[in-house]
Backbone as numpy.savetxt, mean C-alpha at the origin, in Angstrom:
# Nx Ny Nz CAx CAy CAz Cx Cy Cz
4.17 -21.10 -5.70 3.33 -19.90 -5.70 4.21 -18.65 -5.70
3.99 -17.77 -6.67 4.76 -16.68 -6.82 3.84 -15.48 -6.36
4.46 -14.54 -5.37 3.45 -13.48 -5.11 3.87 -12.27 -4.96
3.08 -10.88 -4.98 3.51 -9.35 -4.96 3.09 -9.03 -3.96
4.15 -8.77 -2.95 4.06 -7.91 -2.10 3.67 -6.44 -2.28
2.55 -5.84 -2.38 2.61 -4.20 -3.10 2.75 -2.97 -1.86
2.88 -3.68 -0.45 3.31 -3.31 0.38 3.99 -3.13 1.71
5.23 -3.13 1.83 5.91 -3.10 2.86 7.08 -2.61 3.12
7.08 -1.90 3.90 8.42 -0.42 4.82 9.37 -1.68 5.47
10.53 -1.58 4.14 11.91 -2.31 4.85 12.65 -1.03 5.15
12.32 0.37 5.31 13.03 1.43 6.04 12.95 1.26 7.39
11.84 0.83 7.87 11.27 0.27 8.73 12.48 -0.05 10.07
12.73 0.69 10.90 13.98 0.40 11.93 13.48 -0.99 12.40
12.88 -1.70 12.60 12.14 -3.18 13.00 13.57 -4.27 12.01
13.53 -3.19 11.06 14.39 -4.37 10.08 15.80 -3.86 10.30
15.96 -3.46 10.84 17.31 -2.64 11.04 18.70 -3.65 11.41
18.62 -5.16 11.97 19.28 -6.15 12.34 19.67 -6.80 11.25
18.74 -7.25 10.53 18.57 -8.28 9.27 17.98 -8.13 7.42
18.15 -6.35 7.59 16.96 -6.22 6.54 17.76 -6.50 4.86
19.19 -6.50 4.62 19.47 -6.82 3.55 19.84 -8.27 3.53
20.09 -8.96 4.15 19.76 -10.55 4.42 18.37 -11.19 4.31
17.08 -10.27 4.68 15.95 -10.41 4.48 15.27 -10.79 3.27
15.75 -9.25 2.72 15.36 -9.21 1.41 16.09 -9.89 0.14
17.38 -10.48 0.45 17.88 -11.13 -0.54 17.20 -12.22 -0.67
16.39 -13.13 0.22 16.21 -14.36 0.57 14.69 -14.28 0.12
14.31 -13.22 -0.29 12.63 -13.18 -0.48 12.20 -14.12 -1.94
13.21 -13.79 -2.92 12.84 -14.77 -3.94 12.75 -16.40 -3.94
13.70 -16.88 -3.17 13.86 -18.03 -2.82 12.46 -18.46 -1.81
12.23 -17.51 -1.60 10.46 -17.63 -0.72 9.01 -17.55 -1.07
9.68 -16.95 -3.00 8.05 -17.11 -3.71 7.29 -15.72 -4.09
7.68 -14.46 -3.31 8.08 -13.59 -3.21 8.89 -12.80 -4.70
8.02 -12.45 -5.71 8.33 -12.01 -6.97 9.00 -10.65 -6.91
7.65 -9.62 -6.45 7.88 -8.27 -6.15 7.62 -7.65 -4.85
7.90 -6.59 -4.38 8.24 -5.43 -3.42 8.04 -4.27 -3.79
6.59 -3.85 -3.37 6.68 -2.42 -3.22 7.23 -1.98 -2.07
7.64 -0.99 -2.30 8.26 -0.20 -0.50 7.96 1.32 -0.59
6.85 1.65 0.22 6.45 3.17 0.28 6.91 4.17 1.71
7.46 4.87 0.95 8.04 5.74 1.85 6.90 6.57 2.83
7.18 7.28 3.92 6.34 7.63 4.72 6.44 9.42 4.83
7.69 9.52 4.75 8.50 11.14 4.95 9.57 10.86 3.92
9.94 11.91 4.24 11.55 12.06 3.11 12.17 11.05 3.10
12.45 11.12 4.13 13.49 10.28 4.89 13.36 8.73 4.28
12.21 8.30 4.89 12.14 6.88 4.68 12.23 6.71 2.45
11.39 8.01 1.92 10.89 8.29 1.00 12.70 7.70 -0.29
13.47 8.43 0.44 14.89 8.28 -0.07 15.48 6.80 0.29
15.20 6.29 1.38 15.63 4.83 1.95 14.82 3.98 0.89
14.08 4.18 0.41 12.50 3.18 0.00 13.50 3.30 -1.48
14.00 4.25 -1.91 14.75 4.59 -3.36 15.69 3.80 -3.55
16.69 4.00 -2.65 17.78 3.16 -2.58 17.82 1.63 -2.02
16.45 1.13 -1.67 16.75 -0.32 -1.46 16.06 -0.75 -2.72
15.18 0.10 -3.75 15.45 -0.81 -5.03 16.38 -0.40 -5.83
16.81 -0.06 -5.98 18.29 0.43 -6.22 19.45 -1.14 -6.00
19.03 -1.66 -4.79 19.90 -2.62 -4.72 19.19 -3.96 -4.85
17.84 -4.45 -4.90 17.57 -5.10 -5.50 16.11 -5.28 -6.42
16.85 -5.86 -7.86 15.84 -5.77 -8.80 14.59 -5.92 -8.80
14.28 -7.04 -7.45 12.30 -7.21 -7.33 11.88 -6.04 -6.74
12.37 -5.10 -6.13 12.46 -4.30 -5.21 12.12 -2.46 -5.73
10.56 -2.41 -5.68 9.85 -0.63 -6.11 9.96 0.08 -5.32
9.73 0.99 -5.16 9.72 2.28 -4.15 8.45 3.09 -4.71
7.78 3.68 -3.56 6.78 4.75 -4.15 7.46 5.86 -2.75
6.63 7.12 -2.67 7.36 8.36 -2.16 6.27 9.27 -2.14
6.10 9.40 -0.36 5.04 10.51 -0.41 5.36 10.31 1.15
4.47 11.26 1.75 4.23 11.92 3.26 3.43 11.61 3.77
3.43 10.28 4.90 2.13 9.62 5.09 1.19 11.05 6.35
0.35 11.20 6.79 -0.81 11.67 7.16 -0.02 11.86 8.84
0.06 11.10 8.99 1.00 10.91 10.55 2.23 11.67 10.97
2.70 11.87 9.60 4.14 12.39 9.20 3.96 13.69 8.36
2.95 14.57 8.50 2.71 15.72 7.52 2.58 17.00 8.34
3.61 17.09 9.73 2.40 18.35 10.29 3.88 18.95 10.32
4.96 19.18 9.90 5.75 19.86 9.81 6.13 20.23 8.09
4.93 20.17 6.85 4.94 20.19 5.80 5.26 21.77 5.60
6.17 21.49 4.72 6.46 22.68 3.52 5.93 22.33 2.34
6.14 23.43 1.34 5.35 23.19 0.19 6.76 22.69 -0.77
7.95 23.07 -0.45 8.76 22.83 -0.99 9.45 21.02 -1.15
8.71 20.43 0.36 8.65 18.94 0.25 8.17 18.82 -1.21
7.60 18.97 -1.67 7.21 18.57 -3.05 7.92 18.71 -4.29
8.68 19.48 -4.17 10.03 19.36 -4.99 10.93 18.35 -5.22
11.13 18.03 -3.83 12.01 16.73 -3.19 11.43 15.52 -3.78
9.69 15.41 -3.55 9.00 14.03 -4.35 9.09 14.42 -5.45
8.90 15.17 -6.28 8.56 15.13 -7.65 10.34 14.89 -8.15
11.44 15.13 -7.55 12.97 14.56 -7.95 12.75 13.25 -7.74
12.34 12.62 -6.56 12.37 11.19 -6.18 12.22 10.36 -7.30
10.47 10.94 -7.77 9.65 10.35 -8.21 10.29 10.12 -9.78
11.19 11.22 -10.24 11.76 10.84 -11.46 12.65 9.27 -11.77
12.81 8.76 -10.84 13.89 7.41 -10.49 12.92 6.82 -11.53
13.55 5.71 -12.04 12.72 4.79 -13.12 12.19 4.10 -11.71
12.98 3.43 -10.66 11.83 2.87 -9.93 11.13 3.15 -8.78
10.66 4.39 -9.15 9.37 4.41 -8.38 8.33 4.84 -9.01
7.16 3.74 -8.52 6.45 3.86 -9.23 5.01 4.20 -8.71
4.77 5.05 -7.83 4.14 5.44 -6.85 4.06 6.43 -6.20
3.24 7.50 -5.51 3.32 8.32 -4.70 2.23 7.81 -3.79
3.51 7.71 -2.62 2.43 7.06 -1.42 3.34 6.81 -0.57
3.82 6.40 0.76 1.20 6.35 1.27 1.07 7.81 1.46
0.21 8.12 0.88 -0.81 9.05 1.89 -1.89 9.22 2.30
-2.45 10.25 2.72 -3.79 10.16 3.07 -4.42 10.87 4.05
-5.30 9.95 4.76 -5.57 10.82 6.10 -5.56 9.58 7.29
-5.40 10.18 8.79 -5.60 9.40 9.73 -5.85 10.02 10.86
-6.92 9.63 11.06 -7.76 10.68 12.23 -7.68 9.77 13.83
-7.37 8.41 13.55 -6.47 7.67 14.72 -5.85 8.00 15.60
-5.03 8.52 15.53 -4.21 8.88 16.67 -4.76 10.22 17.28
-4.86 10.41 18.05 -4.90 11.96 18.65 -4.30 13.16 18.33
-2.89 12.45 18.28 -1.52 13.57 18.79 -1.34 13.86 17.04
-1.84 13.18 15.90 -1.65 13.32 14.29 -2.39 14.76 14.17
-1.64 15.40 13.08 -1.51 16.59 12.64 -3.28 16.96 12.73
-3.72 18.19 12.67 -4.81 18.60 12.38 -5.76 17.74 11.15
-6.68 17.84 11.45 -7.84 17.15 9.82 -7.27 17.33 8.63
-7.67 19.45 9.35 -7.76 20.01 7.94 -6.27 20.34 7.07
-5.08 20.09 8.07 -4.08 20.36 7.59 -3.72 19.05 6.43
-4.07 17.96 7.41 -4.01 16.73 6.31 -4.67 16.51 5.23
-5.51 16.79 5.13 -6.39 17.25 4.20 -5.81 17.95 3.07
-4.97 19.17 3.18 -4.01 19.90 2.45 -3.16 18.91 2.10
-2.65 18.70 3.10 -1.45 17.74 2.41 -1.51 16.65 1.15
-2.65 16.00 2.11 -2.86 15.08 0.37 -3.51 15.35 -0.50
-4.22 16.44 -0.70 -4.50 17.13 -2.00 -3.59 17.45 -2.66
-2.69 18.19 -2.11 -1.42 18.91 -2.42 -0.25 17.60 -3.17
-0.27 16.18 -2.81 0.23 15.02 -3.07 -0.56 14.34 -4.47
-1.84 14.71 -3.83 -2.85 13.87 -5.43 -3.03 14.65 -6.82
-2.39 15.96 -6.31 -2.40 16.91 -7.63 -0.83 16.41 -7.89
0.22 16.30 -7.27 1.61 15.80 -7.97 1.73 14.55 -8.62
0.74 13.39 -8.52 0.57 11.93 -8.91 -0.09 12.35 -10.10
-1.00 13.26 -9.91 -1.69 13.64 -11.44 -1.29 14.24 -12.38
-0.14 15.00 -12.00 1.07 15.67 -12.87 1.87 14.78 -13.56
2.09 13.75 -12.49 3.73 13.14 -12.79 3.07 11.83 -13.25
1.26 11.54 -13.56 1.00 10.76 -14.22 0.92 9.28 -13.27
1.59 9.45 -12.01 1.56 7.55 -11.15 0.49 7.63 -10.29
0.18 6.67 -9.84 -1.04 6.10 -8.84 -0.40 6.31 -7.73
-1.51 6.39 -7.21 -1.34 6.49 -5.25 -1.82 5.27 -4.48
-1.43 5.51 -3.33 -1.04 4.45 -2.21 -1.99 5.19 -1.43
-3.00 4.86 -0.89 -4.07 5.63 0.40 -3.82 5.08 1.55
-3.80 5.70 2.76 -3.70 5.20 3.89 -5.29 5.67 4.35
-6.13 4.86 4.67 -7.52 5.97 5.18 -7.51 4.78 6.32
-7.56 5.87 7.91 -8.07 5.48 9.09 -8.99 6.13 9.79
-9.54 5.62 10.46 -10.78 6.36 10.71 -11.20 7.86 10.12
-11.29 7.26 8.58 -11.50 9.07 8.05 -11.98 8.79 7.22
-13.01 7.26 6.60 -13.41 7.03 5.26 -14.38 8.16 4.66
-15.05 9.11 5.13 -15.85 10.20 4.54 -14.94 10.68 3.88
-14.00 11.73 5.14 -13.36 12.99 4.44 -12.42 12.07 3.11
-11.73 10.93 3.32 -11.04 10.22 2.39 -11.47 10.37 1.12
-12.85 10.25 1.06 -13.42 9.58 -0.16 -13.67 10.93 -0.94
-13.98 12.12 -0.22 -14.47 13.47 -0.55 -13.08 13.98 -0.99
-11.74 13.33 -0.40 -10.54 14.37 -0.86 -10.50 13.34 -2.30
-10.72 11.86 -2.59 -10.19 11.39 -3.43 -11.16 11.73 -4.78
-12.28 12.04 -4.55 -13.73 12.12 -5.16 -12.80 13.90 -6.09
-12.28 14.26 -5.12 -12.09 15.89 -5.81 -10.92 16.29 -6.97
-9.99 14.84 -7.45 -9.31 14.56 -8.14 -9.63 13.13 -9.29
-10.50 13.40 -10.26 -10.82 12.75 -10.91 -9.85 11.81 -11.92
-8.60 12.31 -11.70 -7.57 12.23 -13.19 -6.73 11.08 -12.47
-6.82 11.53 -10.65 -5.96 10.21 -10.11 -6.27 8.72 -9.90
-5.59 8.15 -10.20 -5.84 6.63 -9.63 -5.00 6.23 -8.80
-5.50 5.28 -7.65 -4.69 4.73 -6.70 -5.16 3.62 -6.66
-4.68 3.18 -5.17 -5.28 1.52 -4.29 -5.54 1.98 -2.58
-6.58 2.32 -2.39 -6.84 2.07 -1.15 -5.99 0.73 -0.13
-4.76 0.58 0.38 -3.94 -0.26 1.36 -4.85 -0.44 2.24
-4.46 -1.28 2.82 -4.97 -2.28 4.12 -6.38 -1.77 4.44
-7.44 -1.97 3.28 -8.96 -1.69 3.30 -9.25 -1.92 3.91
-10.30 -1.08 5.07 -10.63 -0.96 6.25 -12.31 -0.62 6.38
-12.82 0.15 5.44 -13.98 0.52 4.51 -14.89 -0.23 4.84
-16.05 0.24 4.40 -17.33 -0.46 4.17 -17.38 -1.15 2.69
-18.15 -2.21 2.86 -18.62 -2.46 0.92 -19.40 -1.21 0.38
-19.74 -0.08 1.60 -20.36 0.72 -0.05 -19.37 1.75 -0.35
-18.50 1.79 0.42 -17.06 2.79 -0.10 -16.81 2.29 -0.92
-16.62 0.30 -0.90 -15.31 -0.08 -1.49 -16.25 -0.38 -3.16
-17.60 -0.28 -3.20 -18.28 0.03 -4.58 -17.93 1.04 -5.36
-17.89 2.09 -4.32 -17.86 3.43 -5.38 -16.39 3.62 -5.70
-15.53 3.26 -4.82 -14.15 3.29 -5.05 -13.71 2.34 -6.56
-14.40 0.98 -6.77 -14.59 0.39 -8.01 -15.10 0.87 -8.81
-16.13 1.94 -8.95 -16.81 2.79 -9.89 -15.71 3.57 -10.25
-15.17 4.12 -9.21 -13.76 5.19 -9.63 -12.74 4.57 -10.15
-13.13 3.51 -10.35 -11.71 2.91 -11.24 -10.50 2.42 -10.09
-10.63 2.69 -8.82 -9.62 1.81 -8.12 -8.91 0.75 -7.61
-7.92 0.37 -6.92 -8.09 -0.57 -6.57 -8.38 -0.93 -5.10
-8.09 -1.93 -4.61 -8.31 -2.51 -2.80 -7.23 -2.90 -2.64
-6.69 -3.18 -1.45 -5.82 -3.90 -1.12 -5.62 -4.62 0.26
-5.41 -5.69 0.57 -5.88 -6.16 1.97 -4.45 -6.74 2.13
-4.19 -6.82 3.97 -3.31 -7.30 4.68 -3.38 -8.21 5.22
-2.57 -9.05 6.14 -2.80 -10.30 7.20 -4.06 -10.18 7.99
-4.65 -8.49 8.44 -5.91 -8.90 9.04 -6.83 -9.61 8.66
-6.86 -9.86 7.54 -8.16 -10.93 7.00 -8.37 -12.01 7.26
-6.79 -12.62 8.28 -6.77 -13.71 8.64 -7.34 -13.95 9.94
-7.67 -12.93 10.36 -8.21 -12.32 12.23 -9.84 -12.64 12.01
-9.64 -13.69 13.43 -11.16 -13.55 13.20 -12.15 -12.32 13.59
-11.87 -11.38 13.52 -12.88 -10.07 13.90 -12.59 -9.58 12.40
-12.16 -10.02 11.37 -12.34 -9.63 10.11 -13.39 -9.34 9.18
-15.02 -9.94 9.65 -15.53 -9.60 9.10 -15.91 -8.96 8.06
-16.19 -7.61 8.23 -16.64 -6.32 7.35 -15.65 -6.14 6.18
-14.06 -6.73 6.48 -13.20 -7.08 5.49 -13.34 -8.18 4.27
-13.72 -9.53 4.85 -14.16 -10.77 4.12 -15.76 -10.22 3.30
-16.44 -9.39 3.68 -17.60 -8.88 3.24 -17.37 -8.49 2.03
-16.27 -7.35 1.83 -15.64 -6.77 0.90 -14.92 -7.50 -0.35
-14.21 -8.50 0.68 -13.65 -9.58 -0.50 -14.82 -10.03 -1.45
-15.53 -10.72 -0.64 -16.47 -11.77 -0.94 -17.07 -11.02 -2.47
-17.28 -9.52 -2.36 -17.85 -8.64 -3.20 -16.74 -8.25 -4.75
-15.67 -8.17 -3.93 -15.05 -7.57 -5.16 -14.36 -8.03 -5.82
-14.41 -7.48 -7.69 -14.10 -8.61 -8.74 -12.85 -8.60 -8.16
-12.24 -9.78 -9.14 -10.46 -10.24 -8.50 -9.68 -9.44 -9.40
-10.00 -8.74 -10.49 -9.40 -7.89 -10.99 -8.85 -6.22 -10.45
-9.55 -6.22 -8.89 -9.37 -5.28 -8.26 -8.93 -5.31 -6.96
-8.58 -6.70 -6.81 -7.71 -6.56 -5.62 -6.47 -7.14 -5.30
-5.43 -6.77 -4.47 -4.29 -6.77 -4.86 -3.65 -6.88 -3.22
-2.79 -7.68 -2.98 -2.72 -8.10 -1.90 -0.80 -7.29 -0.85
-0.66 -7.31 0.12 0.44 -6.79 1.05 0.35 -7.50 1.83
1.09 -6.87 2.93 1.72 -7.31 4.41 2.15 -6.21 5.31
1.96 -5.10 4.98 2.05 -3.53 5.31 3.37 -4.00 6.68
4.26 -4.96 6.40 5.53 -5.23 7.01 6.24 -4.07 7.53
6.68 -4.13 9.03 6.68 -5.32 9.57 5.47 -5.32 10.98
4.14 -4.71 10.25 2.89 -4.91 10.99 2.13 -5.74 10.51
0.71 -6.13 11.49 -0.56 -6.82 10.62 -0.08 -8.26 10.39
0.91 -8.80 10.90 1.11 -10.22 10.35 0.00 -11.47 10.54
-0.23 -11.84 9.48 -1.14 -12.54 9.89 -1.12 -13.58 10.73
-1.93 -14.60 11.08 -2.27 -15.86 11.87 -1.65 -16.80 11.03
-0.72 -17.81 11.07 -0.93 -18.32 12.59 0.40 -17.38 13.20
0.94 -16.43 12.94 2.57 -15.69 12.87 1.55 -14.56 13.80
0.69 -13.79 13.90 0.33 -12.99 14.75 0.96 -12.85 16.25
1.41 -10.98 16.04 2.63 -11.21 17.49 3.59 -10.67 16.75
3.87 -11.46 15.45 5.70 -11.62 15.53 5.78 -10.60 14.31
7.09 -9.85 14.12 7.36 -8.97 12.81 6.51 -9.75 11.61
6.42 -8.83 10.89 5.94 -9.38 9.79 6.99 -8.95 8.19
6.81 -10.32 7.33 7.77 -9.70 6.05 7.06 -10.28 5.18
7.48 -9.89 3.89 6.65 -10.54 2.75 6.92 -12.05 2.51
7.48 -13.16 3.16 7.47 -14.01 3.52 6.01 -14.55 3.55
5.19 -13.59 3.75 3.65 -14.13 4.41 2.96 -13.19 3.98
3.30 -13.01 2.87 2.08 -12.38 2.10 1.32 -13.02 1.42
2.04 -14.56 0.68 1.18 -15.89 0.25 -0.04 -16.02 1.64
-0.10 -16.08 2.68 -1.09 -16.55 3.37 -2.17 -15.29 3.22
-2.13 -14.14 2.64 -3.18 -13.15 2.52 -3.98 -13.62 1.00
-3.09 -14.34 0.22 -3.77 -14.76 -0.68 -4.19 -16.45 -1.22
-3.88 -17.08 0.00 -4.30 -18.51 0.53 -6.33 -17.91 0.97
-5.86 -16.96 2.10 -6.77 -16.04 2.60 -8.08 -15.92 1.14
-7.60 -15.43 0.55 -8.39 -14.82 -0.44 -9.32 -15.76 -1.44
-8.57 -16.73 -1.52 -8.60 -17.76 -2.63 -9.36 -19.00 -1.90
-9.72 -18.47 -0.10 -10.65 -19.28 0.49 -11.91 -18.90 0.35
-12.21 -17.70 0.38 -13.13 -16.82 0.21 -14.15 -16.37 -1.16
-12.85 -16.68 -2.09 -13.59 -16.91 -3.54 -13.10 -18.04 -3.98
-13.37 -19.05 -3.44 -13.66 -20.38 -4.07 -12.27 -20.98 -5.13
-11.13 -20.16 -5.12 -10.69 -20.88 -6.18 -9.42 -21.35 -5.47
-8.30 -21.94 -6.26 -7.04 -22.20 -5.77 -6.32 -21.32 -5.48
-5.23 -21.36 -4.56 -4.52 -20.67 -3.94 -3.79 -19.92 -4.99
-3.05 -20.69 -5.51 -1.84 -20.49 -6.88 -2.70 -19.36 -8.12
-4.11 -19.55 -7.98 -4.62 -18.68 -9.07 -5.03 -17.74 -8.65
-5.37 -17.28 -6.65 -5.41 -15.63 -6.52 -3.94 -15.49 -6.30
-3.01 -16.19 -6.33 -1.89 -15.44 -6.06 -1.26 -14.75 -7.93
-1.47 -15.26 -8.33 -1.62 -14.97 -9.93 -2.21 -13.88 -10.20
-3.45 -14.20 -10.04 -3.70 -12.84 -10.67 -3.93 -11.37 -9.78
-3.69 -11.32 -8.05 -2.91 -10.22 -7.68 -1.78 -10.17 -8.10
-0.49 -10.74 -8.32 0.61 -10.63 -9.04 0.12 -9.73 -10.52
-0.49 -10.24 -11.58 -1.00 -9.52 -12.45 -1.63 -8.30 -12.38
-2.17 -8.12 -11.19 -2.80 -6.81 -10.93 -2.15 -5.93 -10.45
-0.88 -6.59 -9.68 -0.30 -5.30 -9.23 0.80 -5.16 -10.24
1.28 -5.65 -11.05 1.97 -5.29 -12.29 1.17 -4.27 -13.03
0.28 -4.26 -13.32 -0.62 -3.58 -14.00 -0.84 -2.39 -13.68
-1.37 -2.43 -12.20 -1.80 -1.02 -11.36 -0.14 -0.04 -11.46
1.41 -0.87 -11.11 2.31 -0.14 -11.33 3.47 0.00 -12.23
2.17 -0.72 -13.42 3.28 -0.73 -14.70 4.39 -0.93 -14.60
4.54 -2.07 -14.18 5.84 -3.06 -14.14 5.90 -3.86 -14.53
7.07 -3.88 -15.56 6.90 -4.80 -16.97 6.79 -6.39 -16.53
């Protein structure tokens, strides 16, 4: 079984012991591709240079929601250089996250990823969404940029978001939680949406699924999100891992 990881932070200090030993060993594990989305600059430039060193290995580049309350406008200079790298192929994550307390203002975030979904629409790549407890305002900032396309990450949503989000031409994307039994409202979603629109992660090194729940997580175990999947719609394992592999080639035009 060959599978696409389309998301996971090996900037990630978690990996900081083992992370180029990690990732060399991922092919030998089934493990085709690697997205890696930067969060801030910082990670945004780390996410660059580890595909840089290996070939399964994407980068996307943006300012996640958590990480936006010290924004300049001139950060955007910095992504739109990033973003010139042949591999990245993404601006992301961003979004909003109304989760935490201590996270930047609404409305400032709000700016921010507008200010991010008008540079993806410039520079022509898809986005990476992070939406936590913010699926309204989410859908109203994504609703106000018609030209962009993304993938809603570790879908959290209702089925009637994750409809209209398919009307908009997007995609889904689900993590190890699906393997949790309080997954529900997630498996709801599956159960609903064509397989041409969903596309599977490991948002590493969180969310690991069961029976590994607890422990770091790597794309190692991103096959069990689409074991997961392929229980849910009836077919073999090997053929949702296929055609998320196909989908996320597709979504980031990677040959």
């Amino acid at each position: 079984m060959n599978v696409f990881d389309t998301h996971a932070h090996y900037d990630s200090g978690a990996f900081n012991g083992d992370r180029l030993e990690l990732l060399a060993a991922m092919p030998s594990r089934g493990v085709e591709l690697i997205v890696n989305p930067g969060c801030d600059l910082e990670s945004s430039r780390t996410a660059v240079e580890l595909s840089e060193r290996f070939p399964f290995v994407y980068a996307a580049v943006g300012v996640h929601p958590s990480d936006c309350g010290d924004w300049e406008d001139s950060w955007l200079e910095e992504l739109r250089s990033l973003a010139a790298h042949p591999k990245v192929k993404a601006i992301g994550e961003i979004g909003l996250d109304y989760y935490w307390k201590d996270n930047p203002p609404r409305e400032h975030q709000q700016q921010v990823f507008h200010k991010q979904l008008e540079l993806a629409e410039e520079l022509d790549l898809p986005v990476i969404v992070h939406d936590r407890e913010a699926h309204h305002d989410c859908l109203e900032v994504v609703r106000a940029h018609p030209k962009a396309r993304g993938v809603y990450h570790c879908y959290s949503g209702s089925l009637e978001d994750a409809k209209v989000l398919v009307k908009l031409g997007w995609m889904i994307s689900f993590t190890g939680t699906i393997t949790y039994k309080n997954a529900r409202k997630a498996l709801e979603v599956v159960e609903w949406l064509p397989m041409d629109r969903i596309m599977i992660e490991t948002d590493s090194p969180y969310l690991t699924p069961e029976p590994f729940r607890g422990k770091r997580n790597d794309s190692g175990h991103v096959h069990l999100v689409a074991e997961k999947i392929a229980q849910i719609k009836g077919l073999e394992p090997d053929e949702a891992a296929r055609i998320t592999l196909e989908n996320g080639k597709r979504f980031f035009r990677i040959p």
